[in-house]
Every structure is written in C-alpha cells, then in structure tokens.
C-alpha positions in Angstrom: -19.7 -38.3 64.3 -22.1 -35.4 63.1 -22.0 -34.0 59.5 -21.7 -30.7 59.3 -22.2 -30.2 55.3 -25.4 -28.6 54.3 -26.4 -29.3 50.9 -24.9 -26.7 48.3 -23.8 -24.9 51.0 -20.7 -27.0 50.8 -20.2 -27.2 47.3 -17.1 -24.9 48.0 -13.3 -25.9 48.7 -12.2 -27.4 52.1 -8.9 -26.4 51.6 -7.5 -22.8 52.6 -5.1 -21.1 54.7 -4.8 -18.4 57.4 -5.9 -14.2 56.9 -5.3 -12.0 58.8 -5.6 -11.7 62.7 -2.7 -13.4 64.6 -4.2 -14.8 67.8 -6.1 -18.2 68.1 -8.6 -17.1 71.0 -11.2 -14.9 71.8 -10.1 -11.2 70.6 -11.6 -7.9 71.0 -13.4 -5.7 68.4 -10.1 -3.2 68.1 -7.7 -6.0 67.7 -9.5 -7.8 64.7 -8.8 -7.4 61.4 -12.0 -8.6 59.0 -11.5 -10.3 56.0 -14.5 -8.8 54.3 -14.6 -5.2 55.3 -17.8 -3.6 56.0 -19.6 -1.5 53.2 -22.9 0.3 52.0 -24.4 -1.7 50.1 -24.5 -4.7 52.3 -26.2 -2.1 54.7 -29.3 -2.0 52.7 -30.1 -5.8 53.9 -33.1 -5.9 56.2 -33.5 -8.8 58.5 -36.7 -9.6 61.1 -37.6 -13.1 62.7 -36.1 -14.4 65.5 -32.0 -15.3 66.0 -31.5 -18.7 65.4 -34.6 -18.9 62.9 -35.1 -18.3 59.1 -35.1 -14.8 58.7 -37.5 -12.4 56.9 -34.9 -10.6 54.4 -35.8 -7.7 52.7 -33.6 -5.6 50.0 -34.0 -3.0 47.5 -33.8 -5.0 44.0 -31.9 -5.2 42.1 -28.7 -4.5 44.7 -26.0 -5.1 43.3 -22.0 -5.1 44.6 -18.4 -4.4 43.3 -16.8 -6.4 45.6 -17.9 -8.5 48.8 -18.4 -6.4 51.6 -20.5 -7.2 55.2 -23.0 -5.2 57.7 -24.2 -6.0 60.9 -27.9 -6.2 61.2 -28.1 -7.2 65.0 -24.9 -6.9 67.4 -24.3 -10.0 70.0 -23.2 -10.3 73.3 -20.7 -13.0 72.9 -17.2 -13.2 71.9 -15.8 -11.4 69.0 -14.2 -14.1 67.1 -10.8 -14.4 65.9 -8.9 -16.4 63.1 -8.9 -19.9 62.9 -11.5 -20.6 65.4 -14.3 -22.9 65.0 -17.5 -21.1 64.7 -20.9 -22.8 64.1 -23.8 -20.5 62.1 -27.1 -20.8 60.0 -27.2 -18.7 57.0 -29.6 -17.7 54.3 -28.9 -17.0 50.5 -30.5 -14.7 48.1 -30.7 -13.4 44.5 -29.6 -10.0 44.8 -31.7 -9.4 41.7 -35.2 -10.2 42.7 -34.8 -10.9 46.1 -35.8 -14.9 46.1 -34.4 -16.9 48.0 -31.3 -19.6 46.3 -30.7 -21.8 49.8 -30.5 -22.0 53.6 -29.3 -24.3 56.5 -31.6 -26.3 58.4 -32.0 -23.7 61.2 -33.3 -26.6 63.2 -31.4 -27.8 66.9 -31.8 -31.0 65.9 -29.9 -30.3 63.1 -26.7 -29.9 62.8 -25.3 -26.2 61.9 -22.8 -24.9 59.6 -19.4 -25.2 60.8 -16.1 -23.5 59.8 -13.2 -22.2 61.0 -12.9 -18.3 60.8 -10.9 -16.4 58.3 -9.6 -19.6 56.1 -10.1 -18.7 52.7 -11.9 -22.0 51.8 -14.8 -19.6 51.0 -16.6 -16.4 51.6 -18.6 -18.0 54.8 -15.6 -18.8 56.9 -14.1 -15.6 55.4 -16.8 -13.5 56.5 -17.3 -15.3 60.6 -13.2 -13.1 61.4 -14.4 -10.7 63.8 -18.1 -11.3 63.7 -19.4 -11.5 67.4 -21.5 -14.8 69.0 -25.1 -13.8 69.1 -25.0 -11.7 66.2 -26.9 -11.6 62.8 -24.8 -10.1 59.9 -25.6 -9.4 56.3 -22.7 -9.8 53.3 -23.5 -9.0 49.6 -21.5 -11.2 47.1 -21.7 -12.4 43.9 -22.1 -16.5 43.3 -18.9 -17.2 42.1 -17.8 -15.9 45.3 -20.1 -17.5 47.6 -20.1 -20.7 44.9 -17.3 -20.6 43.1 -16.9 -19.8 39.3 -18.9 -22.2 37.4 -20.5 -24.3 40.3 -24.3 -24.2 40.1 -26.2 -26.0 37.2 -26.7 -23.4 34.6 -30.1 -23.9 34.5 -31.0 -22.1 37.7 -30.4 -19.5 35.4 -27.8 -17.7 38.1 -24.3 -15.9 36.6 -21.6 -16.2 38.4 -21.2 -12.2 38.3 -24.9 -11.8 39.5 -25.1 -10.7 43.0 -26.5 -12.5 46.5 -27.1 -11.6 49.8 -26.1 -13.4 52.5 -27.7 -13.2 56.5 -25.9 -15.0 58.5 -26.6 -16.3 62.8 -23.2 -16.6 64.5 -24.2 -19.0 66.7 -21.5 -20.5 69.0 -17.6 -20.3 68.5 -14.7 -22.5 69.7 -11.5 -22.7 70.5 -9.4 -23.2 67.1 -6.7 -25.8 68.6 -5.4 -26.9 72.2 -4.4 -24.4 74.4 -3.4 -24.6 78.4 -0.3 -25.7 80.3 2.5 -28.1 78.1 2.8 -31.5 80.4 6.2 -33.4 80.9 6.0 -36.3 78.4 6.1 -39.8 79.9 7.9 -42.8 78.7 6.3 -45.1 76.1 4.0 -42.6 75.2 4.2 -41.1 71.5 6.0 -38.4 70.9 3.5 -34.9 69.6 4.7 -32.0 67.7 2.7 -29.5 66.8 2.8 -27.0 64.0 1.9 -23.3 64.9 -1.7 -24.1 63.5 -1.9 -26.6 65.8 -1.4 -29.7 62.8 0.0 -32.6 65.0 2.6 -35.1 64.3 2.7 -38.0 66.3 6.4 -40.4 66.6 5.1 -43.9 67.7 7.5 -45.1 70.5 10.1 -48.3 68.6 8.6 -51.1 71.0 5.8 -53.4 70.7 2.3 -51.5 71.4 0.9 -51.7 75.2 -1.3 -53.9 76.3 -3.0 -51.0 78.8 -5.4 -48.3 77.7 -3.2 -44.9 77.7 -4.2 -42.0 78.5 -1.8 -38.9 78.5 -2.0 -34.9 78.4 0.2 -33.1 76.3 -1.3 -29.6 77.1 -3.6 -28.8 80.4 -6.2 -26.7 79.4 -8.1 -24.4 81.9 -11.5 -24.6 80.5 -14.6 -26.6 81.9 -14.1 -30.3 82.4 -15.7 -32.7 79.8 -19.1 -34.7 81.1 -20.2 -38.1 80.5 -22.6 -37.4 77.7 -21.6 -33.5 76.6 -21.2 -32.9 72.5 -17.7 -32.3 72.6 -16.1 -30.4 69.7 -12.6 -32.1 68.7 -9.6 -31.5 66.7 -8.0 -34.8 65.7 -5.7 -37.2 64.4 -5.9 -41.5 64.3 -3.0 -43.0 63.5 -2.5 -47.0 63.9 0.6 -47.8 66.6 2.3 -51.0 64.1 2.3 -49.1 60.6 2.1 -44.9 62.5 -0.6 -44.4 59.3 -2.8 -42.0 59.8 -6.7 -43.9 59.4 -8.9 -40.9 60.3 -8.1 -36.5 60.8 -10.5 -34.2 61.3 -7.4 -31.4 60.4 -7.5 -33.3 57.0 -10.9 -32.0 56.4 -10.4 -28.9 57.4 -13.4 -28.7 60.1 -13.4 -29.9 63.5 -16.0 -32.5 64.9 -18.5 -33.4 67.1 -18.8 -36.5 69.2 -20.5 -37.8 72.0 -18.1 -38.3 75.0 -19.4 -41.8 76.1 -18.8 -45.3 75.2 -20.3 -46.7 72.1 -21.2 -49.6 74.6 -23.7 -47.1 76.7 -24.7 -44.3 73.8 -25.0 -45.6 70.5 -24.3 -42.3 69.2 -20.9 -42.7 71.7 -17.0 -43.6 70.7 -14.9 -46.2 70.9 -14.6 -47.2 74.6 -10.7 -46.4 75.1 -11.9 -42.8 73.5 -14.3 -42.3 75.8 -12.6 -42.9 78.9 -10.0 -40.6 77.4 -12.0 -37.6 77.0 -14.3 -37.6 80.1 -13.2 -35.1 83.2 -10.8 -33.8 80.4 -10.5 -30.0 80.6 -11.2 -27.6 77.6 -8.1 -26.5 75.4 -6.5 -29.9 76.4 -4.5 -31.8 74.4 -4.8 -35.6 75.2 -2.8 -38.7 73.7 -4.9 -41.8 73.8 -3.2 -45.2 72.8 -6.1 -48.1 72.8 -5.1 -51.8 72.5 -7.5 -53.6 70.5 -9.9 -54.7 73.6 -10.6 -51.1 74.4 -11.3 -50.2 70.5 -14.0 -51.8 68.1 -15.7 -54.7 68.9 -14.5 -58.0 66.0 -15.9 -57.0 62.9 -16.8 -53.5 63.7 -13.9 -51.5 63.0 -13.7 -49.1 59.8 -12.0 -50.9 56.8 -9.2 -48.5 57.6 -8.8 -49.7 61.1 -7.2 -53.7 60.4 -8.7 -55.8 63.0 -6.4 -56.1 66.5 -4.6 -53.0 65.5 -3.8 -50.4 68.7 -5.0 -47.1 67.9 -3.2 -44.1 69.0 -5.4 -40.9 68.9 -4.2 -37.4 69.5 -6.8 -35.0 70.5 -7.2 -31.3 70.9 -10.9 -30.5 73.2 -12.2 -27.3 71.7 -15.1 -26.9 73.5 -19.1 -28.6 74.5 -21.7 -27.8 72.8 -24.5 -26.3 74.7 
C-alpha cells in the first residue's frame, strides 16, 4: 500500500466530518458550495512554473489575512469537485511575512501526492479542494494554526500560530468518494453489507463455518472503466476476519482512501494478497465488491500481518474509486 503522508504536511487531524455540498460525484461550478470562500487578499498570490511542478510564488510582504480565504491562479479543465471525494494534490507553503518558503510535497510522479477527501474538516487542505477544479492551481492565505494547528510547529522556527501563510496548491486527479452503480441481489452465504450514507460499511458474517472457495461477490455495479491487471487502483475498505467478524485493517478508519496494485503479490511484489487480486481485476469503477478468502488464497505461512492469525478467512469489503493514471 502507498503512503500518502508528506512530512509536516500531515501533522494535522485525520478525523473530521462532512461541509457543505450534498452530492458525492462530480458537480458543477453553480451547484458547489466552498468551504473557504474566495477573497482579496489571497488574490495577490502570484504563481509561475509549470502544473504539477514546484511553483515560483510571489507576494507582496508582509500579506497578511483576517480569516482563510482562496483564489484561483490557473483554471482546469477537469471536474469541479464535490464533498467527500478523494482528491490527490501537491501543495507549497509560505511565510506570509517574508515570503520564504516553510514546506512542500514531493512534486515528484514517483512520489506519492497528497491525498484527502474534499470538504472534511480534518484541516484547511481538504477544506480548501470543495469546488476546486482538476487541472487547476489555486492560492489560499491562512494563518499556521489553521493550516497547522494551534501549537504544532517547534517554536523555534520562530512561526506564531497567528502569523500568516500562503498556500498554492495543484489539484491533480480526483475520485469518486465511495461506491456508486447498480445495488445487486445478495447471494446466500455471502456477508451481509450495510452501508451508512457516507458510505461506512458494516459487514454481518453469515453463522456457518467459513467457505473453503474464494468469494467473490458485487454489492453495487458500477458503470465506470473496468479494473486491469496491473492499474493503481484507489480503494475504499474494510478487513474483517470471517471466525471472530473483527475488523484487522480500514482504510475509512484512517480517513483517506488507498492505493494498491491490482495483481497478485505472487506476480508484483508491490501486488495483494492473491484472493484480493482476483477480486478486483475486470471490476468496474464505483463497484462495491465482497471478497471472502480462505487461508490458501490469503498470506503465504508466516507472512500474514500480526493482526491477521495464521489460517484465518478474510472477508474484505471494497468500494473501487477509481485508477490512477
């Protein structure tokens, strides 16, 4: 699994809950409410160099900001994003008071990028992605506590929590936030999924000894392009162990969806567990998938997390977001 937690970038909660905007997939402009409203001091922020690369910021010091407000420095062609969807984005900090600059991402393919989901209020980043548009560059001026959180940086960097930043962000790519398609019939001896309206699932294990057969079952048909041997597929999921229904792993947990290799550990190092694998290729984006995997189509002896207790049947729920190009 890829990290996506660039240092001090991350330094802020994982933990938030929905703003405004009530639809999960791509929205129009006029239907989008931002979080952080636009304003003019943010449009001051200068921004050359090309998308995708560390940009050449320029300001007029010291700028400094009543509240958090955004501009947009470069308008996209891609989607305008909505709540809750899983956007990925590079982004560059400064001191609003003399311009340096405090941290950026890696801004590097082989990298991974920033990742959050947009309008949670687990801080000003995903705050600021509601209603931005793929392919565009946008500036935000903040102060650190908001972009930090009070407190958070060593005090001698000599930064105040009150003192102003500028922010540039890329908006690179955005997904789907959870499954969305066609509900399926369920099918007997397959666990039971519900679902809460942020797309959270809860999984009933069947009361009958665990199958012996790899499972593979879909809860919700998406319509979206079918997963390929090999693609970077961004997931939404939950593990939970078929003899005990404890949950051993959960992307919704952490509050960010991840990235995984659809292939077999077995072909790709950088692949899944086997029964995973076969479970998510020719799978169709905004699925929902169950995937029940008896022990000989899970870790090898001796491989499995500490979490995982060897011979147990895994059961993994799994909404497919999107590939990454």
């Amino acid at each position: 699994m890829r990290s996506f937690a660039p240092t001090l970038i991350v330094t802020c909660a994982l933990v938030g809950s929905l703003a405004a905007c009530s639809t999960t997939g791509p929205t129009g402009a006029a239907s989008c409410v931002p979080v952080i409203p636009s304003g003019e001091i943010a449009g001051y922020v200068e921004a050359t160099g090309g998308f995708g690369s560390p940009p050449d910021v320029t300001f007029p010091t010291p700028l400094r900001t009543d509240g958090a407000q955004q501009a947009v420095i470069d308008a996209g062609e891609g989607a305008f994003i909505a709540a809750s969807q899983i956007v990925d984005f590079q982004v560059s900090i400064f001191n609003g008071v003399d311009g340096e600059l405090i941290t950026q991402t890696a801004y590097d393919s082989e990298q991974p990028p920033v990742r959050r989901a947009a309008g949670l209020d687990t801080d000003i980043l995903a705050e600021l992605l509601q209603c931005a548009q793929v392919g565009s560059r946008i500036s935000a001026t903040a102060t650190i506590a908001d972009v930090f959180g009070a407190g958070a940086l060593d005090p001698e960097l000599g930064l105040q929590d009150d003192d102003s930043v500028v922010l540039v962000l890329d908006i690179e790519d955005s997904y789907l936030a959870k499954a969305q398609g066609t509900p399926q019939l369920g099918a007997t001896g397959v666990p039971a999924v519900v679902t809460t309206p942020d797309g959270v699932p809860g999984i009933t294990i069947p009361g009958e000894e665990p199958p012996t057969d790899l499972i593979v079952h879909t809860l919700t048909l998406g319509h979206g392009a079918p997963v390929a041997e090999g693609d970077q597929v961004v997931l939404h999921y939950t593990g939970v162990l078929w003899n005990t229904e404890s949950v051993f792993d959960s992307s919704w947990e952490r509050g960010v969806a991840s990235t995984f290799t659809a292939a077999s550990f077995e072909d790709d190092p950088a692949g899944v567990v086997p029964g995973l694998a076969e479970g998510l290729i020719g799978q169709t984006i905004g699925s929902q998938v169950v995937v029940v995997i008896p022990p000989e189509f899970g870790y090898p002896d001796g491989q499995a997390p500490a979490s995982v207790p060897a011979g147990s049947t895994m059961v993994f729920v799994v909404d497919i977001l999107g590939i990454e190009d």
